[in-house]
N, C-alpha and C positions, 0 to 999 in steps of 0.2 A: 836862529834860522836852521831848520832840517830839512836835509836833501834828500831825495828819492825819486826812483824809475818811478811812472807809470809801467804799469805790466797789464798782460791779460788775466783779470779776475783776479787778482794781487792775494801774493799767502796772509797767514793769517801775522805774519811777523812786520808784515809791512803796514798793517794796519792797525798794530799795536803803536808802531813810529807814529802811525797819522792821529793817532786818540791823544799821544802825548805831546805832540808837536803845538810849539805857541806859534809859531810863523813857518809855511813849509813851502817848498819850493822844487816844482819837480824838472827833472831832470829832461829837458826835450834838446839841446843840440851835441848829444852825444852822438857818437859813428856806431851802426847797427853791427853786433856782436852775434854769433849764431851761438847756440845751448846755452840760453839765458832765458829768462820768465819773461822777455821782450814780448815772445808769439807763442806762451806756453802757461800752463797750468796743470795743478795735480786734484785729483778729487782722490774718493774711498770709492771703489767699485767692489763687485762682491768678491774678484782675484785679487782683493789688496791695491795698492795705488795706482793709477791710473790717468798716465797723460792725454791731454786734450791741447792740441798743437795745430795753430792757426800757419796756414799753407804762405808762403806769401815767396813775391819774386824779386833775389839777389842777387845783385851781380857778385863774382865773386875775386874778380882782379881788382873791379874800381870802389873804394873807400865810399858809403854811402850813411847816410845822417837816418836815425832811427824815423826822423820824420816825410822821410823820402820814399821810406818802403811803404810798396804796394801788397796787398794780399790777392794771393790769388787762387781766384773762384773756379778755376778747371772743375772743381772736386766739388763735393755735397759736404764742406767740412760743418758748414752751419747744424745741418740735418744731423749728422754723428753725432755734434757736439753734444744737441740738445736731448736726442735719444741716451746719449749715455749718462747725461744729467737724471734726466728722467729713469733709468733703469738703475742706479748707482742710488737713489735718493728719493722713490716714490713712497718708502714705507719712513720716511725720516720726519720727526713730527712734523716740521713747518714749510715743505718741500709745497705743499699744495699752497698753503699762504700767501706763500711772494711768486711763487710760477707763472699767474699774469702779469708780473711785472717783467719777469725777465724774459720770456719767451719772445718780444716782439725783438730784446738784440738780435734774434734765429733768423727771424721769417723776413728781412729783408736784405737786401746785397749791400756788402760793405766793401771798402776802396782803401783806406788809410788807415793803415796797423796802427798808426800814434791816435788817432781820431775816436779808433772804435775801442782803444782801451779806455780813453778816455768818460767812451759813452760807459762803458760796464761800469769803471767806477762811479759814474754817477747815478746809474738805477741803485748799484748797491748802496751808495749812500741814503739813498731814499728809502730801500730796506730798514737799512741800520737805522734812522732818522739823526741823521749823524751831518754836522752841518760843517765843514772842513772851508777854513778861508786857504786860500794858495795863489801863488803864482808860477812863471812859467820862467826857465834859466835864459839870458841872451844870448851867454857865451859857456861854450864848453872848461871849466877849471880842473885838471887835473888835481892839484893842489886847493883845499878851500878853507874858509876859516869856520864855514859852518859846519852844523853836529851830521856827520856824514852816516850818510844809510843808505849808499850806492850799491855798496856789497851786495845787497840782498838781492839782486836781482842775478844773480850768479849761481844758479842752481849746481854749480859743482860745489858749495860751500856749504851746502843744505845740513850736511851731519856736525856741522860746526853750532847752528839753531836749537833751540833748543825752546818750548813753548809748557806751560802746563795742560795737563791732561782734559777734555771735558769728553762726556758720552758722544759716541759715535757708532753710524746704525750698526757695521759691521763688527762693533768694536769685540765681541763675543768668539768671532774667527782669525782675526789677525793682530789683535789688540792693538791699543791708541798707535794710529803713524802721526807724526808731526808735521806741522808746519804747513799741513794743505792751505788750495787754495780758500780766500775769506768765505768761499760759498759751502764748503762743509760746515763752516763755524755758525752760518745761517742758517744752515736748511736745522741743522741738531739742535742750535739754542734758540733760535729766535729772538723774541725781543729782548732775550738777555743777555744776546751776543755782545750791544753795546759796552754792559755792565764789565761782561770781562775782557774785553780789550783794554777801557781803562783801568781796570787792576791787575793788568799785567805788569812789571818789571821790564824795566828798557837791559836786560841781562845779556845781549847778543850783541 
């Protein structure tokens, strides 16, 4: 059994766990954490890395379950998101490929931060054509006996990752950054993103 966040558009390290994973099991009754891949992801924009940070409403006295939080839609974050996709990865080979697939996560209003990560990774699996059986945790185990890969959602641990290199559009001005999110490892490889998730090394 291997454990893991769902996160928004999950890096490329957590989806090396999911190709190798024989039983996986994500991690849903954890207490929501802030500066974590919970409501966050990184691309390659043409300044170098580039967060894409889903808005959402926390209280910050009362302890609350990652599955409790709401996003919130004040803002145009959908509209940013998908613009900087788009401007970050329009010259990237397979950016046009899968775009009507992803573009419908944009264009309607979403409510539950745990719901709509959940929808990303499933377009992306549909990308990928990547068939992942899982279930879902009941209870929170600080302590577990399974192969843990919680950590990863802990973006202050990021320099500790460590992933092999593949072409990337900017890679010419800022050379390879690592561990973005799985959607740079699409838009650049395409259908061979599959191929090197599974020959990645579980090294992290």
């Amino acid at each position: 059994m291997t454990l893991l966040y769902p996160t928004y558009f999950p890096n490329v390290a957590s989806y090396i766990v999911m190709t190798h994973a024989d039983s996986l099991i994500f991690e849903v009754q954890d207490s929501y954490q802030k500066q974590t891949y919970r409501n966050r992801c990184y691309i390659y924009g043409a300044n170098g890395k580039l967060g894409l940070h889903i808005p959402v409403h926390h209280k910050q006295k009362n302890r609350q379950k990652t599955s409790e939080i709401l996003i919130d839609n004040s803002s145009r974050w959908q509209s940013v998101h998908w613009k900087s996709l788009k401007s970050a990865y329009k010259a990237s080979p397979f950016f046009e490929y899968y775009q009507d697939e992803l573009v419908s996560l944009f264009d309607t209003k979403k409510n539950s931060l745990l719901a709509f990560n959940f929808e990303c990774i499933k377009v992306i699996n549909s990308c990928l054509d990547f068939d992942v059986n899982y279930s879902m945790s009941s209870e929170f185990k600080k302590e577990t006996q399974h192969k843990e890969y919680r950590y990863l959602v802990n973006a202050r641990k990021e320099s500790e990752i460590k992933i092999n290199p593949y072409m990337q559009v900017f890679n010419d001005k800022h050379g390879f950054i690592n561990n973005l999110s799985i959607l740079d490892l699409l838009f650049n490889e395409g259908p061979n993103a599959k191929s090197y998730l599974k020959t990645q090394n579980l090294t992290f």
